[in-house]
Steps between C-alpha positions, in 0.01 A plus 500: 500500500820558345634302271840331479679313249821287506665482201881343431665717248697392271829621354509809305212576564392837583309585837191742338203403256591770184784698317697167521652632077538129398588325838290261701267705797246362747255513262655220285413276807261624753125594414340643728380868491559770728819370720813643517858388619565568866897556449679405226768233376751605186486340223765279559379353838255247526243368765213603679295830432194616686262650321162701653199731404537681899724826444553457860629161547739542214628764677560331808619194305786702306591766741839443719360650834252230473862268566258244324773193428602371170650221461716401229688186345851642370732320284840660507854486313715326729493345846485838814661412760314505846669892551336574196164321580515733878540789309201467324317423836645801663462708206679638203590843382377618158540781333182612655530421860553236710250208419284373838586189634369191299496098561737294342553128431697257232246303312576157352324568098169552559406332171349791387307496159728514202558866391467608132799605381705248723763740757828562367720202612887526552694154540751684666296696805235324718187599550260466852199569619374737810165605648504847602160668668530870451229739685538806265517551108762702344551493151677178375600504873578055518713538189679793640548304841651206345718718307629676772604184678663409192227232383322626226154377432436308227192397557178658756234369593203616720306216693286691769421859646366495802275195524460434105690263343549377192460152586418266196383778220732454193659756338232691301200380745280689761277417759266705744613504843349328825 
């Protein structure tokens, strides 16, 4: 049976267990041998990773004609208006296509774990919170998103893929799936 761990990554971390050169990997936190991520976060996104020993299920987990959903909590420089918020819904161009559709909502703070280092804070601009569910994986593709609507992330978080969620785990923690 395959195996499959949940594991909420911190920030700046990097998703893969070696070659790290002096920065924190997955194998700073998680210990257990022979899994591998199934998709990745950068190292300046946070939240929920799945991790597996089945070649085939991380396939399916991390490939975009899967459509699997991920769902992520987005805090954003300023306030998008509800134009904005449909673009996102109906999708946004990037410099590498059109993006597919993806769900949209305001979120009141989600009272989130503290990050560490702190987001940049400006006295002068806003910031706000959005969930956006995504069913594909382009590179950096929620911070490019946000930019193009004019809301730039500040900071990303991942709380499920498909059924998984991150649920209680702190940052740093994993758990086997049920």
């Amino acid at each position: 049976m395959a195996r499959l761990i949940l594991f909420n990554k911190p920030y700046d971390v990097l998703c893969q267990f070696s070659g790290g050169e002096g920065r924190k990997t997955l194998a700073d936190f998680v210990d257990v041998p022979r899994v591998y991520p199934a998709g990745r976060l950068d190292r300046d996104s946070e939240g929920l990773l799945v991790l597996t020993d089945d070649g085939k299920l991380q396939a399916r987990i991390a490939d975009p004609q899967f459509k699997l959903p991920k769902t992520y909590f987005v805090q954003v420089e300023g306030i998008p208006s509800d134009e904005a918020l449909a673009s996102l819904a109906k999708g946004v161009m990037l410099n590498d296509g059109l993006t597919r559709p993806a769900n949209v909502a305001r979120l009141d703070d989600p009272g989130l774990w503290p990050r560490d280092p702190p987001i940049r804070a400006r006295k002068s601009i806003p910031d706000s919170w959005i969930s956006l569910t995504i069913r594909e994986g382009r590179n950096r593709q929620v911070r490019r998103m946000t930019a193009a609507i004019g809301h730039p992330t500040l900071r990303l978080v991942r709380m499920r893929i498909g059924d998984w969620h991150v649920g209680d785990l702190p940052p740093g923690a994993y758990c086997e799936a049920v």
